[in-house]
C-alpha positions in Angstrom: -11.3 -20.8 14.6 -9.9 -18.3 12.1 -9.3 -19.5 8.9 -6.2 -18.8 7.3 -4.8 -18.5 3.7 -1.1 -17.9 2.7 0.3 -15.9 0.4 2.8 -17.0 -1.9 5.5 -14.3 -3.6 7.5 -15.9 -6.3 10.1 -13.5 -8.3 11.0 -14.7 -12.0 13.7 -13.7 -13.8 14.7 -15.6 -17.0 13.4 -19.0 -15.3 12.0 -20.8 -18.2 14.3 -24.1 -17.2 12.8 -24.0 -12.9 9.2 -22.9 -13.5 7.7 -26.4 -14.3 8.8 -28.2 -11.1 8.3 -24.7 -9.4 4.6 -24.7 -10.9 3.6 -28.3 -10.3 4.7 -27.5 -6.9 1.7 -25.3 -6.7 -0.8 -27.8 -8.2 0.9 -30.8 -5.9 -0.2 -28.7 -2.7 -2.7 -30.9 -0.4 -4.3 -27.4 0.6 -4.9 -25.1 -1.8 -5.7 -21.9 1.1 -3.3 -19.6 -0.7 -2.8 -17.2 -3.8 1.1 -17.6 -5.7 2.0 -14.2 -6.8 4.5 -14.1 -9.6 6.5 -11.4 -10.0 8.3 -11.6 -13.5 11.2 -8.8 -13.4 12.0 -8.7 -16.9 12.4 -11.9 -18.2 13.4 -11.8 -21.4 12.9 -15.6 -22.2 9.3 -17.7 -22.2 8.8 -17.1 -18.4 5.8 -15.1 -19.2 4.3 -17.2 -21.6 4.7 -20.1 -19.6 3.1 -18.9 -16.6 0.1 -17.3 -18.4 -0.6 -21.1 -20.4 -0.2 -22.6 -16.3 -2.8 -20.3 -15.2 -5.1 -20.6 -18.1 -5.0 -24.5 -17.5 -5.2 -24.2 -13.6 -8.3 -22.2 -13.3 -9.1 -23.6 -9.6 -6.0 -22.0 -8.2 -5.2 -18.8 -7.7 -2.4 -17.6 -9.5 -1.6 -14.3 -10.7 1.1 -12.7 -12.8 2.8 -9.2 -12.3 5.1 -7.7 -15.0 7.9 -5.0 -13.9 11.1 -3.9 -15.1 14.1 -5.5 -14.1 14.8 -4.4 -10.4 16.1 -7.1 -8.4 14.4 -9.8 -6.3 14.0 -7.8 -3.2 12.2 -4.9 -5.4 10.2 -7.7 -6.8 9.4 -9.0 -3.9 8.0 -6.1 -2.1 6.0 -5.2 -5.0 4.5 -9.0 -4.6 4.0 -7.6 -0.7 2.0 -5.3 -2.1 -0.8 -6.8 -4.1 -1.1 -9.8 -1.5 -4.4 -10.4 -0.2 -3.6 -12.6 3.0 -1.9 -11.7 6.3 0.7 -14.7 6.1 3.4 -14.4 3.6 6.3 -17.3 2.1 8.6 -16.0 0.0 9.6 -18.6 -3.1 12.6 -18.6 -4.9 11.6 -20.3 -8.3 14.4 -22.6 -8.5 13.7 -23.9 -5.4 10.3 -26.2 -3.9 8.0 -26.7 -1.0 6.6 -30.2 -0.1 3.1 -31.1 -1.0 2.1 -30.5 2.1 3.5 -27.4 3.6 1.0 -24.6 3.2 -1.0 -27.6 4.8 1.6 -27.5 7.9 2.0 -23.8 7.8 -2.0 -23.1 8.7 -2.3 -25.8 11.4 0.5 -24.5 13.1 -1.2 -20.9 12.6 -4.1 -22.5 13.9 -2.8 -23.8 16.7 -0.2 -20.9 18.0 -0.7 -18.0 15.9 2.4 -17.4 15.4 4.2 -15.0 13.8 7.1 -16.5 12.1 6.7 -20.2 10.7 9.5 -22.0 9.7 10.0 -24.9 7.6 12.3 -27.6 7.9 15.1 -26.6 5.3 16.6 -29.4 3.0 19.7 -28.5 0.9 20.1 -30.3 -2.2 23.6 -29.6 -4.0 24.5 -31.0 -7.3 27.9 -31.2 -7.2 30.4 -33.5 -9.9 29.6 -36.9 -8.2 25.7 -36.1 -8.3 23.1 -35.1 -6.1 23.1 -34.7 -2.3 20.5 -33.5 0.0 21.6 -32.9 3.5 19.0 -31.0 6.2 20.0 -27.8 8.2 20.3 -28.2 11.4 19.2 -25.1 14.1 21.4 -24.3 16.5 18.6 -26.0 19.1 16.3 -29.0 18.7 13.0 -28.1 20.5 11.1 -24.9 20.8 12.8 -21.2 20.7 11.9 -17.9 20.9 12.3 -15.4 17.9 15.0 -13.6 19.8 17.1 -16.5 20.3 16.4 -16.8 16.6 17.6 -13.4 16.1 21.0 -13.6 18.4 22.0 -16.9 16.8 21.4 -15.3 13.1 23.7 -12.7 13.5 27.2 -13.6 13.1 26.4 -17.0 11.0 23.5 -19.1 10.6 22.3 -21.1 13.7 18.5 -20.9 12.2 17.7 -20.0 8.7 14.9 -18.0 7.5 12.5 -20.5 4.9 9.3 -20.0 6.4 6.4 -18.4 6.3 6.0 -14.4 7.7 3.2 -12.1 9.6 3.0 -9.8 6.6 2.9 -6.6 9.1 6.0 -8.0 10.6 7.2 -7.9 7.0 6.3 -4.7 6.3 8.0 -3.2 9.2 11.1 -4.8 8.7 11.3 -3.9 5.0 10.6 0.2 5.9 13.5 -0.4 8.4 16.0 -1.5 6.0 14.7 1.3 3.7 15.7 3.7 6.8 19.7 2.8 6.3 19.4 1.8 2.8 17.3 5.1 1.7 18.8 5.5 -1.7 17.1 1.8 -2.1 20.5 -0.2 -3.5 19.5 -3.8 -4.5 22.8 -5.0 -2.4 23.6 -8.3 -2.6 21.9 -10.9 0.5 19.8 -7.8 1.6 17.1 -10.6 2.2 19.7 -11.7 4.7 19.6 -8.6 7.1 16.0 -8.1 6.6 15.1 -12.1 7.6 16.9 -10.9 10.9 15.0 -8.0 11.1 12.1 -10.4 11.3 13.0 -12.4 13.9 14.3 -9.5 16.0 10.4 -7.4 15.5 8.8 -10.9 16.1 6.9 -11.8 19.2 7.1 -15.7 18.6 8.4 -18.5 16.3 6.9 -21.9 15.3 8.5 -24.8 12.7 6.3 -26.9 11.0 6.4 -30.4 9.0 6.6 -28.7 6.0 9.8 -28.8 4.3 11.7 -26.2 2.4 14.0 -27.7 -0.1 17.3 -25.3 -1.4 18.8 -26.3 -4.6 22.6 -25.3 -5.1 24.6 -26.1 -8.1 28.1 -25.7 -7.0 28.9 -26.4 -11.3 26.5 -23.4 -12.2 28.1 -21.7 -8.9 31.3 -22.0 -9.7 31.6 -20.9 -13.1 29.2 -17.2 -12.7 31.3 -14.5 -11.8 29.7 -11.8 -9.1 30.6 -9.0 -9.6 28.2 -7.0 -6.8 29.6 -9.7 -4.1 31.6 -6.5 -2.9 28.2 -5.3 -1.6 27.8 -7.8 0.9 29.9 -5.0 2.8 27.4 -2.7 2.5 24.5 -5.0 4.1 27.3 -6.3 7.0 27.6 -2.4 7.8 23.6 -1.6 7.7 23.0 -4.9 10.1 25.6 -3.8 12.3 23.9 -0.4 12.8 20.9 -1.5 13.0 22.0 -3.9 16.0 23.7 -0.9 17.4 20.5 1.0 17.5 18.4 -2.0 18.7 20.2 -4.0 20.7 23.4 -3.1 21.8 24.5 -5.5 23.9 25.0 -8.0 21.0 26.4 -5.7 18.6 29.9 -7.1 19.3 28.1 -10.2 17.2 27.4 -8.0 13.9 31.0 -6.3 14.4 32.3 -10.0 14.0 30.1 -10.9 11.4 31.4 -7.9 9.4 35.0 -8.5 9.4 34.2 -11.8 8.3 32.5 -10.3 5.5 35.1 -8.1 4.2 37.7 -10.9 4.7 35.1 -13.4 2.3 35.0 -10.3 -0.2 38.5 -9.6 -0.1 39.2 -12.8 -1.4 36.9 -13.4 -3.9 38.4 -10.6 -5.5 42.1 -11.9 -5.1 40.8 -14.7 -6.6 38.8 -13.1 -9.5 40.6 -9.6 -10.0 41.4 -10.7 -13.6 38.0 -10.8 -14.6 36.1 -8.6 -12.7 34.9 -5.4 -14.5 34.4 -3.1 -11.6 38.0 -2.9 -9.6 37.3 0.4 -8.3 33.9 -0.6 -6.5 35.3 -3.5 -5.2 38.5 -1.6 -3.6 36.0 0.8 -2.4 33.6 -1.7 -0.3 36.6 -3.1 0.9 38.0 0.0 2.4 34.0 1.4 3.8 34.4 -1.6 5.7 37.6 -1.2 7.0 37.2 2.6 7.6 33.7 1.6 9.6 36.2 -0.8 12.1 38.5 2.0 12.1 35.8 4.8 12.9 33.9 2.6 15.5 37.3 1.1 17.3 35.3 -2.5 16.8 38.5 -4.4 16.9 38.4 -4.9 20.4 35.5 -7.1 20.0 37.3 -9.3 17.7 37.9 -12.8 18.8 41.1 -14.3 17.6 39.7 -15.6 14.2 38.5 -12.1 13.5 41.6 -10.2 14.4 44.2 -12.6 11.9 41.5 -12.1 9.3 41.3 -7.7 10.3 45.5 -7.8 10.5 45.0 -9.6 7.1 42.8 -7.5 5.2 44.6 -4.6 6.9 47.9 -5.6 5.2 46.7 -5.9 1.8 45.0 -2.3 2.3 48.9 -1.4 2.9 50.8 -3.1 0.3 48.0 -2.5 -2.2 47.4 -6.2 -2.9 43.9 -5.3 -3.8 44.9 -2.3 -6.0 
């Protein structure tokens, strides 16, 4: 039987507060099969220090440190892509955790289907004004699916999510195909989003294990930071919906909706912001891409009736310059 070890790439940036819990998390693991790969992008607080004393006290795991200039998480992330060592890949957000046991969960499920995609169960735990709540996602279906079903029902919305662990080749494929329609290499906001469906769509099959994946949201820390690249979300609706065009056609109609929906969310975050945000002009200009793209492609036709208020919507405030 093949024995396998995981790869685990974490991107820091400024983390100083997470990386304890996210540390101990490594130690807490009941199989230690894997490297953690920390990216630090930049930090400009004790990130770096802290993670070289962790390593220098944890000499029987293997944990390295990589230094880079600030480039965004996905940059970070495919530079942890490249120094990996193993063929299966989890991607880590710092401020988030693993249970003690999932790369335990990850390699027998490996062992038993070699899969290519292993997902975890996903736990979301939002801290919200009356405390702490921890509810788990539910996938759109109970028992065993294929990764295409993954794919169709992570199109428009979220009926499986993508915390798990990856083929690194599939990885690699599906990052040089977002690099085809993003060739300039923008850091977009949620391009992790598109390229998670790009691995379930490349995929040839799909396991979920014990192992649980747990999301921490502050809605207080949410609320309060002001976005001002959320506009770009455009751009990554417009680069999935061409790549579904390309791919799969006869789903496309589901990226088209997923897209107005996108620029409707945009729009009014910046109606609801416009005070404070610094870059008006980018903003008005994602908005109207999108809106030309509809225009260009005739998608409105594949609208269902949600979509076409919010298009008629969006479409008016183009009109009357309520974005302007």
């Amino acid at each position: 039987m093949k024995a396998y070890e995981i790869s685990i790439i974490i991107p820091v940036y400024n983390e100083e507060k997470n990386l304890i819990k996210c540390l101990e998390g490594l130690d807490l693991q009941s199989s230690k099969a894997f490297e953690a790969i920390f990216i630090d992008d930049g930090s400009t607080d004790a990130s770096v220090s802290m993670i070289k004393t962790f390593i220098a006290q944890h000499q029987d795991l293997n944990i390295k440190l990589i230094q880079q200039k600030n480039s965004g998480a996905a940059a970070a992330r495919r530079t942890g892509m490249a120094q990996c060592a193993n063929d299966y890949v989890i991607n880590l957000d710092c401020d988030d955790q693993i249970s003690s046991n999932a790369i335990e969960a990850v390699i027998d499920q490996l062992s038993q289907h070699q899969s290519d995609i292993v997902l975890f169960e996903l736990d979301c735990e939002v801290l919200g004004k009356e405390g702490i709540s921890i509810q788990r996602f539910n996938m759109f279906k109970a028992n065993s699916f294929s990764a295409y079903e993954a794919f169709l029902h992570s199109i428009d919305g979220w009926g499986v999510h993508g915390y798990g662990c990856f083929n690194k080749s599939l990885c690699e494929r599906a990052y040089a195909e977002y690099s085809h329609y993003n060739i300039d290499g923008h850091n977009f906001l949620n391009n992790d989003e598109v390229i998670t469906r790009m691995f379930f769509f490349y995929a040839q099959s799909i396991v979920v294990c014990q192992g649980i994946y747990t999301y921490k949201y502050n809605i207080n820390s949410t609320t309060k930071k002001l976005n001002n690249n959320k506009h770009s979300m455009i751009k990554n609706s417009i680069i999935l919906s061409r790549f579904v065009a390309e791919n799969d056609p006869s789903v496309v109609f589901l990226a088209h909706r997923s897209l107005m929906s996108t620029i409707w969310g945009v729009l009014r975050y910046y109606l609801e912001n416009k005070a404070k945000l610094e870059n008006k002009t980018e903003w008005k200009s994602s908005i109207r891409m999108g809106m030309q793209y509809i225009a260009e492609h005739d998608l409105r036709h594949q609208f269902d009736l949600k979509r076409k208020i919010q298009y008629l919507l969006v479409r008016l405030s183009v009109i009357y310059k309520a974005i302007l």
